[in-house]
KOLPAZA-259416 format. One record per residue (C-alpha): residue number from 1; residue in one letter; x, y, z. Coordinates in Angstrom, 3 decimals. Layout:
BEGIN
[NUM,'a',[X,Y,Z]]
...
***
This chain:
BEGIN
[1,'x',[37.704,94.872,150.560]]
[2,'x',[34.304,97.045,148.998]]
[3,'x',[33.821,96.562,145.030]]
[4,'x',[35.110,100.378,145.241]]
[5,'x',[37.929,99.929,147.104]]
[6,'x',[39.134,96.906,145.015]]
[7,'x',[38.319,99.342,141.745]]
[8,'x',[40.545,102.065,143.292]]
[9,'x',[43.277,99.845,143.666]]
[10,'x',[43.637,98.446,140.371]]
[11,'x',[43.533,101.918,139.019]]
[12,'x',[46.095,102.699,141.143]]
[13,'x',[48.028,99.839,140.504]]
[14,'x',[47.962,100.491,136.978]]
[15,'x',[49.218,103.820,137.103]]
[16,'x',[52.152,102.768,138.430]]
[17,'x',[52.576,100.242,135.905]]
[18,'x',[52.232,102.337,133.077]]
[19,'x',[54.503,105.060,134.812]]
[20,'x',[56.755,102.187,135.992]]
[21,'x',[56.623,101.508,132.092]]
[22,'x',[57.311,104.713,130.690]]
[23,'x',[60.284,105.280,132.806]]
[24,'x',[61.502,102.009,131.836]]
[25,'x',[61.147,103.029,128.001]]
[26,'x',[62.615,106.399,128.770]]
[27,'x',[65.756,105.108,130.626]]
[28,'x',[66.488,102.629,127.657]]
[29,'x',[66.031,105.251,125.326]]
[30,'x',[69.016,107.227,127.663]]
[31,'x',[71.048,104.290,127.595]]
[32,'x',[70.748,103.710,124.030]]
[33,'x',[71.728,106.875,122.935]]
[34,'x',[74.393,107.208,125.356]]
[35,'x',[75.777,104.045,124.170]]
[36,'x',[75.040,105.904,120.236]]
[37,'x',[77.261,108.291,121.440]]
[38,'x',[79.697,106.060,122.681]]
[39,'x',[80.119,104.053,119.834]]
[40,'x',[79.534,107.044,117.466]]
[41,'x',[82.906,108.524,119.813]]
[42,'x',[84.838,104.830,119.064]]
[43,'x',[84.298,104.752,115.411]]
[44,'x',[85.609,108.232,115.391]]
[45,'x',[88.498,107.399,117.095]]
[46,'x',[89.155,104.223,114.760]]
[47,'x',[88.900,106.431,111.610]]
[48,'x',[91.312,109.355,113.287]]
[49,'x',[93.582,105.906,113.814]]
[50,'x',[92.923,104.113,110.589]]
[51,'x',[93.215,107.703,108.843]]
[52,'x',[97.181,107.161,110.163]]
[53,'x',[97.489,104.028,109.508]]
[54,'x',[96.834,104.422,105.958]]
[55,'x',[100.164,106.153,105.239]]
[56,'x',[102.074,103.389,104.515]]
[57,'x',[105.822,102.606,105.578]]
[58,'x',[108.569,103.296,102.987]]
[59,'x',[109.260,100.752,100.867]]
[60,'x',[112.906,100.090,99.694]]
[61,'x',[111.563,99.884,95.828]]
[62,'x',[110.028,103.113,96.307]]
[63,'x',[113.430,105.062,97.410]]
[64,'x',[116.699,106.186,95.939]]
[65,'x',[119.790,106.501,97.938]]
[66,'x',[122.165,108.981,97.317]]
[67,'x',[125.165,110.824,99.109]]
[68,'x',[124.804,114.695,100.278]]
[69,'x',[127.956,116.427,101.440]]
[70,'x',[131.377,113.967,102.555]]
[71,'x',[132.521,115.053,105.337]]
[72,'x',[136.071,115.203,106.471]]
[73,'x',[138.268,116.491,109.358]]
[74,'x',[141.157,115.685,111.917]]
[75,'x',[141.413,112.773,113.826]]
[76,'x',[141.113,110.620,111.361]]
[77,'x',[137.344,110.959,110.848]]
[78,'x',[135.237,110.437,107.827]]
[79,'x',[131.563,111.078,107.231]]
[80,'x',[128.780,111.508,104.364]]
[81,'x',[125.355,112.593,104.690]]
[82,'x',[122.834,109.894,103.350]]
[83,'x',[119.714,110.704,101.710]]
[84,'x',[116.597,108.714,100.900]]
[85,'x',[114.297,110.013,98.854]]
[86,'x',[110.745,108.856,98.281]]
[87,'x',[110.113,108.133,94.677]]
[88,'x',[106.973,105.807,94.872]]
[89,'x',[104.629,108.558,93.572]]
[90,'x',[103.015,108.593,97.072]]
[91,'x',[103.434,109.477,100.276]]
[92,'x',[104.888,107.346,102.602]]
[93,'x',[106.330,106.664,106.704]]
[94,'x',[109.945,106.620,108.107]]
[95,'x',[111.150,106.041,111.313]]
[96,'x',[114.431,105.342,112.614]]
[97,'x',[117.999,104.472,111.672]]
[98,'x',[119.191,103.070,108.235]]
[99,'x',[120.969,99.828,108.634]]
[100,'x',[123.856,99.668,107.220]]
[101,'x',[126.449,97.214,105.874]]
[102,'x',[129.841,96.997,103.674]]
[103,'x',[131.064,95.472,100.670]]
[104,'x',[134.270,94.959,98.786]]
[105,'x',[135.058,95.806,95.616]]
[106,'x',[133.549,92.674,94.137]]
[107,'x',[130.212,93.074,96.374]]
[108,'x',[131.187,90.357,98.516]]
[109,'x',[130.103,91.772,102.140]]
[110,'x',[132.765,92.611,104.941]]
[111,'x',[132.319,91.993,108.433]]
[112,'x',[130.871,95.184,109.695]]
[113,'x',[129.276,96.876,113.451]]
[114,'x',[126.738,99.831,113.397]]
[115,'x',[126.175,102.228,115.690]]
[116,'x',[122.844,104.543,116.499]]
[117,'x',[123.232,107.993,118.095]]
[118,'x',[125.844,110.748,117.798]]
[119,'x',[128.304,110.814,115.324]]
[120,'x',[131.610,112.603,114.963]]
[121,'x',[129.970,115.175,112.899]]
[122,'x',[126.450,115.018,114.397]]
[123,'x',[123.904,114.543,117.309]]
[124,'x',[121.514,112.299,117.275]]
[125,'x',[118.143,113.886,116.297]]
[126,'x',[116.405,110.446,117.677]]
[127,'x',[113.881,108.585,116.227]]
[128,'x',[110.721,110.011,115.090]]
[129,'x',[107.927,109.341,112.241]]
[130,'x',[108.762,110.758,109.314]]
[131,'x',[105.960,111.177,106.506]]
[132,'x',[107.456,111.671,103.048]]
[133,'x',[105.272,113.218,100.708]]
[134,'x',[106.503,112.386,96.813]]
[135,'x',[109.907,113.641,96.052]]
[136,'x',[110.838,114.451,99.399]]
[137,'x',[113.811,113.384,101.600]]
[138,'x',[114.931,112.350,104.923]]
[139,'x',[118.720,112.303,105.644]]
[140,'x',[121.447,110.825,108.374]]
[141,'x',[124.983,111.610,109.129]]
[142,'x',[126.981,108.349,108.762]]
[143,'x',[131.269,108.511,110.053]]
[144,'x',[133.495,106.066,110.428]]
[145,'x',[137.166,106.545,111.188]]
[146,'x',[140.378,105.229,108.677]]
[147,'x',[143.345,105.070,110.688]]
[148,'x',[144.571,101.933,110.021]]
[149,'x',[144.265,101.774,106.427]]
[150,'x',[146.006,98.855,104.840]]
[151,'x',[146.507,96.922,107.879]]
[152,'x',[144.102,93.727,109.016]]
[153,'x',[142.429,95.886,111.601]]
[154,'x',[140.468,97.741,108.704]]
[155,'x',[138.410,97.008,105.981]]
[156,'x',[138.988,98.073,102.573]]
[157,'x',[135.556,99.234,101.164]]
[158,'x',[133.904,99.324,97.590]]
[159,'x',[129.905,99.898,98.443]]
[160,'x',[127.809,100.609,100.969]]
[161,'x',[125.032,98.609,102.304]]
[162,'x',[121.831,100.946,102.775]]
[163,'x',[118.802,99.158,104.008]]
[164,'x',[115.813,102.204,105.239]]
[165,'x',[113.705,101.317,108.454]]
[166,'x',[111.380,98.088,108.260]]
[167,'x',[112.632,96.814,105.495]]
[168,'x',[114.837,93.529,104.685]]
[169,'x',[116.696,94.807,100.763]]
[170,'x',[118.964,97.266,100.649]]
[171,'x',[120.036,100.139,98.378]]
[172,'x',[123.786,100.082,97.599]]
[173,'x',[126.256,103.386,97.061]]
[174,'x',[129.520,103.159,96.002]]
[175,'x',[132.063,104.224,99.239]]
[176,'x',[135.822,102.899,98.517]]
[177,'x',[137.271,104.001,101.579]]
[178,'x',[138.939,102.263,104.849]]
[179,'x',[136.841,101.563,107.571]]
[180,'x',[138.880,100.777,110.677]]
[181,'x',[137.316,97.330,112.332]]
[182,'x',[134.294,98.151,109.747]]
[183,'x',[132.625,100.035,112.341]]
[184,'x',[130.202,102.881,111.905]]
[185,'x',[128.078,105.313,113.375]]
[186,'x',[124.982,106.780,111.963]]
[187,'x',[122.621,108.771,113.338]]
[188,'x',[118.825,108.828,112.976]]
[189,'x',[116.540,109.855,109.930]]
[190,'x',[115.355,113.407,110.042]]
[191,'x',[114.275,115.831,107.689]]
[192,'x',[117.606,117.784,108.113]]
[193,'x',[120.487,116.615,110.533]]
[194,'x',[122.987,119.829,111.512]]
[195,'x',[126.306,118.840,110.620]]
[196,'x',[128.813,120.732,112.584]]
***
């Protein structure tokens, strides 16, 4: 190979290095701000998620229970509208179904089933996340039926048990009723359940 041939080559050959180079640089540079964007996209999502997830769950402390309208009717069915209403001074999560749970007169607690869904008085509005801003409330429709009052096949109420959604105290209401077998129904929390 000539001096000028050899001379041409490494020119050439150095081009192509420094082109070979460039497009290196340039496709990093692509791939780095894709990945930017990528991560910039994640982080977004995190905060949209950790934005929820800051709205914490209702605590028990932070409610009162109270009863809205009793509800009555043939058949020997018997009902009340429970309400919980968020008095922690912020805003706060619900979702679900009360449990529930009965005592006697002197708060010692009676055997007792619950049931979720449709009650005598109400359907089920089902279970959904409810975000209590200060001062608001969420209600369910709670029945029971009291045929066989005074006989061992009921229970002979003083209070009820009211325990809200992810939590392990309760709230308790004075109910002295019958409760045949101590079983009630309730339905989900909801801003407003129809009664009817």
């Amino acid at each position: 190979m000539s001096d000028m041939t050899q001379y041409q080559y490494r020119k050439t050959s150095t081009a192509r290095g420094r082109i070979s180079k460039r497009v290196g640089a340039a496709s990093l540079a692509v791939a780095a701000t894709a990945g930017l964007g990528l991560a910039g996209a994640g982080a977004a999502q995190a905060l949209g998620s950790e934005a929820t997830a800051t709205v914490p769950t209702c605590r028990t402390s932070g409610l009162t229970a109270s009863f809205g309208e009793k509800l009555g009717g043939g058949m020997n069915h018997e009902g009340v509208v429970l309400k919980l209403k968020n008095t922690s001074g912020h805003t706060c999560n619900l979702r679900g179904y009360p449990g529930l749970g009965l005592e006697d007169s002197g708060h010692r607690t009676l055997g007792s089933t619950v049931h979720w869904g449709d009650t005598w008085y109400a359907k089920d509005p089902g279970k959904k996340t409810l975000t209590l801003k200060n001062n608001k409330s969420a209600e369910a429709v709670i029945s029971w039926t009291h045929a066989n009052a005074g006989t061992p096949d009921a229970r002979h109420t003083g209070y009820l048990q009211v325990t809200p959604p992810a939590n392990t105290t309760h709230k308790t209401l004075k109910l002295p009723t019958w409760v045949d077998h101590g079983r009630l129904h309730v339905t989900a929390l909801a801003p407003k359940v129809p009664v009817g």
